[in-house]
C-alpha positions as CSV (number, residue, x, y, z in Angstrom):
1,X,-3.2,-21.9,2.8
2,X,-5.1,-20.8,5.9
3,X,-8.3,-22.6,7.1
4,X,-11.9,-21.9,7.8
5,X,-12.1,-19.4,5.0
6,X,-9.8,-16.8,6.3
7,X,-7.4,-15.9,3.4
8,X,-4.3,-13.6,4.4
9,X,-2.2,-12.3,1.4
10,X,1.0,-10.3,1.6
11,X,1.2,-6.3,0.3
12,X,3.6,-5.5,-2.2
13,X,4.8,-2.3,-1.9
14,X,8.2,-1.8,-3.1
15,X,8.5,-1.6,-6.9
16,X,12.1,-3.0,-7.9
17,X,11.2,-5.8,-5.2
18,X,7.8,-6.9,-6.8
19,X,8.5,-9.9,-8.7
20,X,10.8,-11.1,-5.5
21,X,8.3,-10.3,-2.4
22,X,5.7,-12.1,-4.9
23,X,7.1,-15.1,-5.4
24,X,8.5,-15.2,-1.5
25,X,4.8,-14.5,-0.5
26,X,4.0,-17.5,-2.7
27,X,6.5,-19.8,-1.5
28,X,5.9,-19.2,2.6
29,X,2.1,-19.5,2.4
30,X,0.3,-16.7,1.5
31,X,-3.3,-17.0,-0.1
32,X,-2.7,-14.0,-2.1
33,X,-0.8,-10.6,-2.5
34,X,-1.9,-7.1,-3.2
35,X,-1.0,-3.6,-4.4
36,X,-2.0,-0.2,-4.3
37,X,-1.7,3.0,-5.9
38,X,-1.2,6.6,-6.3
39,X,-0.1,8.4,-8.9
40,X,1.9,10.6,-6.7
41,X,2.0,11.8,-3.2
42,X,2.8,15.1,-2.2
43,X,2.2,16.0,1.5
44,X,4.5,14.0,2.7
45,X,6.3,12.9,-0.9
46,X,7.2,9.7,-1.1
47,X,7.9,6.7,-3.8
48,X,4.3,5.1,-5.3
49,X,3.5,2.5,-8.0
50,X,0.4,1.7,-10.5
51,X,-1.9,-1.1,-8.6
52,X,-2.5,-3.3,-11.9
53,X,1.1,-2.8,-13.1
54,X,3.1,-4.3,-9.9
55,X,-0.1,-7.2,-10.3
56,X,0.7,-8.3,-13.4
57,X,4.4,-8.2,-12.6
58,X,3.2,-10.6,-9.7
59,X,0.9,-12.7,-11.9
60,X,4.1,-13.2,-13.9
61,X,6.2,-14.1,-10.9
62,X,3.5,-16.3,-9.4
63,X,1.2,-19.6,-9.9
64,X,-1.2,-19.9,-7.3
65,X,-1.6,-17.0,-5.1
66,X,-4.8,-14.4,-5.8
67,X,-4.0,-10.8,-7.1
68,X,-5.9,-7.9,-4.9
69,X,-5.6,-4.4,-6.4
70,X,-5.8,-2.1,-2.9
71,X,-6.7,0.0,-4.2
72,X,-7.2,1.2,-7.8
73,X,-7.7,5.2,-8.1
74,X,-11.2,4.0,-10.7
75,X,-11.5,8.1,-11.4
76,X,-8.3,8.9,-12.3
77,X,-8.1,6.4,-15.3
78,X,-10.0,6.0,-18.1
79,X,-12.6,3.6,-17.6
80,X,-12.7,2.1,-21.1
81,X,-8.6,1.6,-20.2
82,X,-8.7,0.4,-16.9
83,X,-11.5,-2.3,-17.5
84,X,-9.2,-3.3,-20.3
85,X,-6.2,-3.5,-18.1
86,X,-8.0,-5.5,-15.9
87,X,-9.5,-7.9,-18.2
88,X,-5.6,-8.9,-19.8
89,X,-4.3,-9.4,-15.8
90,X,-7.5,-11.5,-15.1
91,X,-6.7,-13.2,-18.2
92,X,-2.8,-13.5,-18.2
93,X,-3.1,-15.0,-14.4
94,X,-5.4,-17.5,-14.8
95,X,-8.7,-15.7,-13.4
96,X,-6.8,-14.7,-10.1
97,X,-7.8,-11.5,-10.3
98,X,-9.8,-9.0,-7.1
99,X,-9.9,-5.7,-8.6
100,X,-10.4,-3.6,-5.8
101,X,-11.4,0.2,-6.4
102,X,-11.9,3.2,-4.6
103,X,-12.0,7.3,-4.8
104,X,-8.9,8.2,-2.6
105,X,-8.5,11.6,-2.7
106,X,-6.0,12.5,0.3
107,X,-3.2,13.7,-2.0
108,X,-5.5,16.5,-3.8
109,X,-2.3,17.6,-6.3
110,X,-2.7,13.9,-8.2
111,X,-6.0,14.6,-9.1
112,X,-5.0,18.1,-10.3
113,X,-2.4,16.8,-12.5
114,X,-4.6,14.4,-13.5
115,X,-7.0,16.9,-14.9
116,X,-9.7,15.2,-12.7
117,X,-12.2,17.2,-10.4
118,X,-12.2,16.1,-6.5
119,X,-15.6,16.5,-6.5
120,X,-16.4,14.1,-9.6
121,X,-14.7,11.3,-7.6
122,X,-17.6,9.3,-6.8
123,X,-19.6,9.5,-9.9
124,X,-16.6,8.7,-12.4
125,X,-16.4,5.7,-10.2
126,X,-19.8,4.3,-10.7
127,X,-20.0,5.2,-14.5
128,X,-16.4,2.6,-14.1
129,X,-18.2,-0.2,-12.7
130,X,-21.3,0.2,-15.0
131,X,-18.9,0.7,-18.1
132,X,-16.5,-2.6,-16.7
133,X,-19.4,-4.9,-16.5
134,X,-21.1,-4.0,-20.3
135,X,-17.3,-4.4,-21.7
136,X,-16.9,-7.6,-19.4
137,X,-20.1,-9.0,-20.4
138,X,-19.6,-9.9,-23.9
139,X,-19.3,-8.4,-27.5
140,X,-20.7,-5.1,-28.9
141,X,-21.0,-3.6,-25.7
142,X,-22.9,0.5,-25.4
143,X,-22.7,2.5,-22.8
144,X,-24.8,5.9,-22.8
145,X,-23.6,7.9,-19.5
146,X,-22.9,11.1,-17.9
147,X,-19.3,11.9,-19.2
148,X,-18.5,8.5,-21.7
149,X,-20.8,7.4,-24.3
150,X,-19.6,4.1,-27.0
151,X,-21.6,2.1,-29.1
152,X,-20.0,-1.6,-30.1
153,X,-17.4,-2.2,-28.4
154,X,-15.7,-5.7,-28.4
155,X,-13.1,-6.6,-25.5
156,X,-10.8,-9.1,-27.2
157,X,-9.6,-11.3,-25.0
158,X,-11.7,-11.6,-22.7
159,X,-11.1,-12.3,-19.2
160,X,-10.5,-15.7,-17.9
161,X,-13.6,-15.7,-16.3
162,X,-17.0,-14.8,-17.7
163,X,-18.1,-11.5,-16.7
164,X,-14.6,-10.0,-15.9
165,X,-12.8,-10.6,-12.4
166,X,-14.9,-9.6,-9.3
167,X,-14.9,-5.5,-8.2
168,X,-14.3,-4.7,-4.6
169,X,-14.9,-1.3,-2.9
170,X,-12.8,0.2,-1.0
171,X,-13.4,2.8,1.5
172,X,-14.7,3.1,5.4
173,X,-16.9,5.4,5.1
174,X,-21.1,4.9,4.4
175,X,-21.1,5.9,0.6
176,X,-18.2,3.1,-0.4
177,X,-20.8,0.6,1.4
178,X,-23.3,1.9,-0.6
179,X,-21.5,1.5,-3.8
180,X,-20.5,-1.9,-2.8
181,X,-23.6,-3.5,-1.9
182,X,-25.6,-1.5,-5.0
183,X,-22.4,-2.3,-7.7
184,X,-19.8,-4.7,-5.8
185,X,-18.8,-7.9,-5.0
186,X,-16.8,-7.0,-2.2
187,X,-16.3,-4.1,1.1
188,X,-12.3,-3.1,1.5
189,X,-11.5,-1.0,4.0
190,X,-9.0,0.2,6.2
191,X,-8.1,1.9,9.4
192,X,-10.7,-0.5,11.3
193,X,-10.2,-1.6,14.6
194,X,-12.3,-4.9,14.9
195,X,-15.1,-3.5,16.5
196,X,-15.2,-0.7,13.7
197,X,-15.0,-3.5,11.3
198,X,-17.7,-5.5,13.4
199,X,-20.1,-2.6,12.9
200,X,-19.4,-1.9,9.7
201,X,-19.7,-5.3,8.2
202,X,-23.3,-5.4,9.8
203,X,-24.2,-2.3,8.0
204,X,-23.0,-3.7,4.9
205,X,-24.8,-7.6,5.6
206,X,-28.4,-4.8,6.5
207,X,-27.5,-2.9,2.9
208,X,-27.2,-6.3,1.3
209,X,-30.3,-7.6,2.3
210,X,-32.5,-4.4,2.1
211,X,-30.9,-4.6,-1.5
212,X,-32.2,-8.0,-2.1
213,X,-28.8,-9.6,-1.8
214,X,-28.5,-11.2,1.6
215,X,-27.9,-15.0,0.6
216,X,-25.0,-13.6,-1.7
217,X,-22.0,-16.0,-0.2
218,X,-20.0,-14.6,-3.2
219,X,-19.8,-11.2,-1.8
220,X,-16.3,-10.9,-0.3
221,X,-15.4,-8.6,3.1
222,X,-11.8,-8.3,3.0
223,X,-9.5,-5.7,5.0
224,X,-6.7,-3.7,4.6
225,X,-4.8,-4.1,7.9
226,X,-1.6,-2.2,8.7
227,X,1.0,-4.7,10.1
228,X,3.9,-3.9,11.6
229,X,5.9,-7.4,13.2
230,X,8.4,-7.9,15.4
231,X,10.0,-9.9,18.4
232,X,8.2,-7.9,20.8
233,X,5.9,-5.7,20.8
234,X,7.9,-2.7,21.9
235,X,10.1,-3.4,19.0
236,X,6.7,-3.9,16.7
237,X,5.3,-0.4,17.6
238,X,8.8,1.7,17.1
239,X,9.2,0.3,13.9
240,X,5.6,1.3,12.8
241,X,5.5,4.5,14.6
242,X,8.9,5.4,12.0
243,X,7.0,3.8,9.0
244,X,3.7,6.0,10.4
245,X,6.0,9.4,10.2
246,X,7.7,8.5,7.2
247,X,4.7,8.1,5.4
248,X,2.2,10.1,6.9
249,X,1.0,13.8,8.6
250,X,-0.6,13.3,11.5
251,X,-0.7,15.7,14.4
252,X,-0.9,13.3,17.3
253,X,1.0,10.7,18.8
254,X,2.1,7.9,15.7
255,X,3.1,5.5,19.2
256,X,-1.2,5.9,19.6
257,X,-1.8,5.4,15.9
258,X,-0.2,2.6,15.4
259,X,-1.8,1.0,18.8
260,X,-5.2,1.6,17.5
261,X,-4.9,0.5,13.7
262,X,-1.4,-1.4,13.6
263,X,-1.3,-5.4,13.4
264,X,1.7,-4.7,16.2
265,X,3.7,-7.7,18.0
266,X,5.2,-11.1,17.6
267,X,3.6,-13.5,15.8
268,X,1.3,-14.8,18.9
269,X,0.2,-11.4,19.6
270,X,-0.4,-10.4,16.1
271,X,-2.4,-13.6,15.5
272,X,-5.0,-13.3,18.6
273,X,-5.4,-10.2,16.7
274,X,-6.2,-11.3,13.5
275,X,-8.6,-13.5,14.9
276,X,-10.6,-10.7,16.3
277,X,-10.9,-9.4,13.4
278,X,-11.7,-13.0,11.6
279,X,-14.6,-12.5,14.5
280,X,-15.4,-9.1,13.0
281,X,-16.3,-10.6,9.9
282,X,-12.8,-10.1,7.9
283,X,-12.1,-13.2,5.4
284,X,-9.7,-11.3,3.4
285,X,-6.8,-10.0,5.2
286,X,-4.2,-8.0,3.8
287,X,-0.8,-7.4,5.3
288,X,0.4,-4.0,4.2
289,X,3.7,-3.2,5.8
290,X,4.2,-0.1,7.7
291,X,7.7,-0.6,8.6
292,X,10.6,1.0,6.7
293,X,11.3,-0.2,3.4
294,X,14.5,-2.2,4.2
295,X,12.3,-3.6,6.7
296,X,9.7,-5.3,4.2
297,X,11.7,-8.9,3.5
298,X,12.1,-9.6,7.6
299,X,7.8,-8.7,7.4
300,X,6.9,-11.5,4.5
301,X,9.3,-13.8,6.1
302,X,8.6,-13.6,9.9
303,X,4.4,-13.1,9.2
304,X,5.5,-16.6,6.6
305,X,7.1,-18.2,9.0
306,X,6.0,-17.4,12.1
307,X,2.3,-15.8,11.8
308,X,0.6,-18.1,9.1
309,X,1.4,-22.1,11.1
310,X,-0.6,-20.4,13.9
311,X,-3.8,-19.4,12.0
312,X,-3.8,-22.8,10.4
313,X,-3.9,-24.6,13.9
């Protein structure tokens, strides 16, 4: 496992391959593995998975490594349901649960099929964490909100550890630091470059203290970094630049975008990288392949094999 605090964990992003990339994440290293979500995506299409679904496949798969949901969709469930869902992965894995959470909204047609509002996004999400942490907390639980209102409600079993697993925001903007410093225990965003994330993690460290919460050491600032590895660089950023295309619209240059916001390079490269970012203020790091699909075991192994020894030195 790496040292000085800096965790790295492995993404899982290729359903029928969950259970294996798990326990090969496991096996080479990696402090923990995550997964994210979308119910579907529509502009480009493209294959998705449930976050909490392909985590409790992992949990099954695994024995030691941490479980990061990046992200869960909080609006699109119900809340009642997902802290429920949440609470039996905690619980099945030994407490090795991070549920991380965010709004999305970049594939508008999910929502719509979803029967959820765009614009109630941000509020379904806060009644989730204020409905997860009365469930979470202990028997006959009430909750009296704007659209979901219970009286009694008992979450049997609990989760492994007492008041549910710890909830970590997603998002880069100024209202997902908001939420996580007022409701979190934990910042998660993406498309940083360091000095984006060294800003932003000093807004979030001035929102936790003007909220009283500045000597909170529990409070975890993780990343969701964009890794694309290879035996060069050249190699590194053609490979993302395909994954990039294949997976997103974007009207400039993906050869630019992945230079800006990529993990890009061999092994050494990537890890003077990562340590910039460990500079930043990043202690969670997660590796989420933008390479082709059939690309995906050569990531794990090489960023195993070949990444990890050097941020243990």
């Amino acid at each position: 496992m790496t040292d000085n605090g800096l965790k790295i964990g492995a993404n899982l992003s290729v359903v029928a391959d969950t259970a294996r990339h798990a326990k090969l994440a496991e096996r080479l290293g990696f402090d923990f593995v995550g997964a994210g979500e979308h119910v579907m995506r529509n502009d480009p299409q493209g294959p998705t998975q449930l976050a909490l679904s392909a985590l409790a496949v992992a949990a099954g798969a695994t024995e030691r490594v941490s479980l990061l949901s990046s992200i869960v969709i909080a609006p699109l469930h119900h809340p009642v349901m997902l802290a429920k869902e949440a609470a039996v992965v905690d619980l099945a894995s030994g407490g090795r649960l991070i549920l991380g959470i965010g709004v999305a909204g970049e594939f508008p047609a999910e929502f719509e099929a979803m029967g959820v509002p765009l614009n109630q996004r941000g509020s379904r999400t806060d009644e989730f964490i204020e409905i997860a942490r009365a469930i979470w907390a202990g028997p006959d639980a009430e909750h009296h909100g704007m659209r979901f209102d219970f009286d009694g409600f008992s979450l049997d079993p609990p989760p492994a550890r007492p008041g549910g697993p710890p909830i970590w925001v997603g998002g880069r903007g100024e209202p997902a630091m908001e939420r996580a410093t007022r409701a979190g225990d934990g910042w998660l965003p993406y498309l940083f470059t360091p000095s984006q994330y060294a800003r932003g993690a000093g807004q979030v460290r001035d929102l936790l203290e003007k909220r009283g919460r500045g000597g909170d050491s529990d409070f975890g600032f993780g990343l969701h970094l964009m890794t694309a590895l290879g035996a060069t660089h050249e190699e590194a950023r053609s490979a993302a630049a395909k994954g990039l295309a294949e997976a997103y619209r974007y009207a400039g240059s993906y050869e630019d975008l992945a230079d800006r916001y990529v993990l890009l390079g061999p092994p050494e490269e990537a890890a003077e990288r990562i340590a910039a970012y460990r500079e930043a203020g990043a202690g969670h790091i997660l590796l989420s392949w933008v390479t082709p699909f059939d690309q995906i075991d050569d990531q794990i192994a090489l960023a195993g094999e070949g990444l990890l020894p050097l941020l243990r030195d």
